[in-house]
C-alpha positions as CSV (number, residue, x, y, z in Angstrom):
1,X,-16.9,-9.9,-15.1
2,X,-19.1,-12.5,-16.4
3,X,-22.7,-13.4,-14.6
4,X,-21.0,-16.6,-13.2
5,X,-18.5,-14.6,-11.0
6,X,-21.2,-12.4,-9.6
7,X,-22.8,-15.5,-8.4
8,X,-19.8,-17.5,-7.3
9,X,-18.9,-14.4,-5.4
10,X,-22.3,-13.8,-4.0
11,X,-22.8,-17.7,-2.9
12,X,-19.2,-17.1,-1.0
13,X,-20.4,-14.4,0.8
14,X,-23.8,-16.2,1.6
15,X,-21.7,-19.2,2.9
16,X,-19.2,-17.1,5.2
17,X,-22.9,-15.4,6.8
18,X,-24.4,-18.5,6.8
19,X,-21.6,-20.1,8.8
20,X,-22.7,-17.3,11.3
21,X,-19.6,-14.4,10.3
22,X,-17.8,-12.4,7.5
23,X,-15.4,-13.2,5.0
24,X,-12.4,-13.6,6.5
25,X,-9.7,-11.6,4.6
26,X,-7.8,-14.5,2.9
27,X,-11.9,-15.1,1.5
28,X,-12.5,-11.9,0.7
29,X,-12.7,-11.6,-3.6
30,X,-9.6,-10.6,-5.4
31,X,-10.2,-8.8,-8.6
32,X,-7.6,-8.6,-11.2
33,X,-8.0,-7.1,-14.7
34,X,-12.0,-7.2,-14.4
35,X,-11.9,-10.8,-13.4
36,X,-12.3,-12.5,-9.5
37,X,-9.4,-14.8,-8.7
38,X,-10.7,-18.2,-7.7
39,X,-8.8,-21.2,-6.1
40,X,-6.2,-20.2,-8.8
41,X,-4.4,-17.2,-8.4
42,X,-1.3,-17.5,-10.6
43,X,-1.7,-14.6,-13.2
44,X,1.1,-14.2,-16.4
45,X,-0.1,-11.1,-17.5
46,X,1.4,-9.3,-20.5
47,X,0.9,-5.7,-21.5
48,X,1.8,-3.6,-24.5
49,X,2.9,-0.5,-22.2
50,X,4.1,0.7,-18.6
51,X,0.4,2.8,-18.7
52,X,-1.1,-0.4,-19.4
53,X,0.4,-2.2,-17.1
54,X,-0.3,0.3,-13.8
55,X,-4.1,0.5,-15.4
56,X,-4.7,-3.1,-14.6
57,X,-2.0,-3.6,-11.4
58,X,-2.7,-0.5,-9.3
59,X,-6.0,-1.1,-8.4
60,X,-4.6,-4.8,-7.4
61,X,-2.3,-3.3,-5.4
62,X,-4.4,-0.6,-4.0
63,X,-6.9,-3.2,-2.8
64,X,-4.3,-5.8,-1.2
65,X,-3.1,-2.7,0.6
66,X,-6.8,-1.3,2.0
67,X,-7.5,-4.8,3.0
68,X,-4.3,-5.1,5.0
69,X,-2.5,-7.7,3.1
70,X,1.2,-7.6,2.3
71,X,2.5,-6.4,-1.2
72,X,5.9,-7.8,-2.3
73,X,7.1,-6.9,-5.6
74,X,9.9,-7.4,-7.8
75,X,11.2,-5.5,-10.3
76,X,13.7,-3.8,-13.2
77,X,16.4,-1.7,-10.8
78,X,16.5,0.9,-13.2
79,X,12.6,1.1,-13.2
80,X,12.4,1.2,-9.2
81,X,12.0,4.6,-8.5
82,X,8.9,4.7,-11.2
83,X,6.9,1.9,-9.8
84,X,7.4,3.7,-6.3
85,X,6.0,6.8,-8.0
86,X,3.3,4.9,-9.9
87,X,2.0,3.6,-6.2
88,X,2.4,7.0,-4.7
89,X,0.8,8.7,-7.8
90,X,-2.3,6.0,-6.7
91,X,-2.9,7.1,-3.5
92,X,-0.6,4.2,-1.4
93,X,1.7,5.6,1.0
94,X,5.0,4.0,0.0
95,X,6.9,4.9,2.8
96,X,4.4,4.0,5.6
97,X,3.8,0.7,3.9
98,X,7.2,0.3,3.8
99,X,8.4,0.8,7.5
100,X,5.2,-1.4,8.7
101,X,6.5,-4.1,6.4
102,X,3.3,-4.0,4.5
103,X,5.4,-3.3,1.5
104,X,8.7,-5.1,0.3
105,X,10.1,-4.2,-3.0
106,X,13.4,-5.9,-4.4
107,X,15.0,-5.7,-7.8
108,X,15.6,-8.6,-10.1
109,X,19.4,-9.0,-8.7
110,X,17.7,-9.3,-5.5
111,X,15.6,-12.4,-6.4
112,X,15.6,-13.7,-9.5
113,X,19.2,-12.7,-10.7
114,X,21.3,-13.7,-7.4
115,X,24.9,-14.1,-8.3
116,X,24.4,-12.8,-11.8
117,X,22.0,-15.3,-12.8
118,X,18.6,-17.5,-13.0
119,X,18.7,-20.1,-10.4
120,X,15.3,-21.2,-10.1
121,X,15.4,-23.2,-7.0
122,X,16.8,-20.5,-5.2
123,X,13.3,-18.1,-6.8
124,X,11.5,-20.8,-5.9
125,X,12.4,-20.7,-2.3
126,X,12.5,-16.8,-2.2
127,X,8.8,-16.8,-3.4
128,X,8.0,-19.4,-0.7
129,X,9.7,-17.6,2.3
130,X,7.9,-14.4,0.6
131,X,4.2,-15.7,1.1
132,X,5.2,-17.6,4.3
133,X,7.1,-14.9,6.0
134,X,3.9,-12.3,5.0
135,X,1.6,-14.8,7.1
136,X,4.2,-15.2,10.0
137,X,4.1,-11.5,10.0
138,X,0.1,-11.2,10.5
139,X,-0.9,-10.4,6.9
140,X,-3.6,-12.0,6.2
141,X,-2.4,-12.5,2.4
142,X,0.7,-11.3,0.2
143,X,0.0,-10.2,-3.2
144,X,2.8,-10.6,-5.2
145,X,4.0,-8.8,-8.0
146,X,6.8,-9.5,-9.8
147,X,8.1,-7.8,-12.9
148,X,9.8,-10.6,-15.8
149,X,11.2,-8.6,-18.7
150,X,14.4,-9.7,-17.5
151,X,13.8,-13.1,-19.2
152,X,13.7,-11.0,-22.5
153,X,17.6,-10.5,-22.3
154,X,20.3,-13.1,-23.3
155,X,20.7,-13.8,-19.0
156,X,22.5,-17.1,-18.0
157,X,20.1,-19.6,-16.9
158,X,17.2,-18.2,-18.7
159,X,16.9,-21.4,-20.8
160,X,15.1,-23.0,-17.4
161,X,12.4,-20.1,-17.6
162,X,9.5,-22.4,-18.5
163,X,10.4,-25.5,-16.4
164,X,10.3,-22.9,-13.2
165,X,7.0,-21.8,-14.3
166,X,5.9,-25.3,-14.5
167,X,7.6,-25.8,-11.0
168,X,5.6,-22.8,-9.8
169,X,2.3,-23.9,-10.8
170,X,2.6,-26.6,-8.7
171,X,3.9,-24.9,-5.1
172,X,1.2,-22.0,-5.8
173,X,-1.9,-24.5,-5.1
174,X,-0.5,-24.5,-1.1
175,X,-1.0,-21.1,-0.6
176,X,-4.1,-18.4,-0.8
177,X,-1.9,-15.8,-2.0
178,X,-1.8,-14.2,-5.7
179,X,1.0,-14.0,-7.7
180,X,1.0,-12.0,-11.0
């Protein structure tokens, strides 16, 4: 963290006591991979290994969770059972989080591969039901996480990768949430 987050994060807090309360916890700082998260909070992160990867997203996860925010993550189906271990391993209890609704996981045929392939209006609209239906549900925030190494493989409509990207970048700005 550089010298200009610790002040931007320290002026935020000053603000939310000089408006006479706390951060609220859609204020609160979000720290990801030694960094603070500011009014942008859409993260492509690429690692050169799983250990890597849980290094940097666990204590993302872990701190979404402590705060009370939602988690809702996608991921390889035949990597499932390892990222519900890697939480577990962490500390977060999966199943509790689970049956509160705190925690949602789906695989990629679940979101981004729906009838066998990439259909980015329809990910589009499942990520914005996922952050609006986290807030409808009390969370104050839903972190995000969703795994991409499908788009690695020869997958129909995979081609239209970047333009949903693009599209992304420009529904994120509405909401608070992160998405990595």
């Amino acid at each position: 963290m550089n010298s200009t987050d610790g002040n931007n994060e320290a002026q935020t807090q000053f603000n939310a006591k000089f408006r006479g309360g706390a951060l609220s916890e859609s204020e609160q700082p979000i720290r990801f991979a030694g960094s603070v998260l500011r009014a942008q909070r859409h993260v492509c992160a690429f690692f050169h290994s799983s250990d890597e990867e849980y290094q940097v997203l666990l204590p993302f996860i872990k701190e979404g969770l402590e705060r009370g925010e939602k988690a809702f993550h996608i991921v390889d189906p035949k990597l499932r059972e390892e990222h519900r271990w890697r939480l577990q391993s962490a500390g977060i209890d999966v199943a509790t989080a689970e049956q509160s609704g705190q925690f949602e996981l789906r695989n990629w045929a679940d979101a981004y591969l729906r009838e066998g392939h990439f259909d980015q209006d329809k990910i589009l609209a499942l990520i914005q039901e996922a952050l609006e239906s986290g807030r409808k549900q009390g969370f104050p925030l839903t972190r995000l996480v969703a795994h991409m190494e499908w788009a690695l493989e020869d997958r129909p409509g995979v081609d239209d990768l970047v333009e949903y990207e693009a599209r992304l970048n420009y529904i994120l700005p509405r909401y608070k949430d992160p998405v990595i």
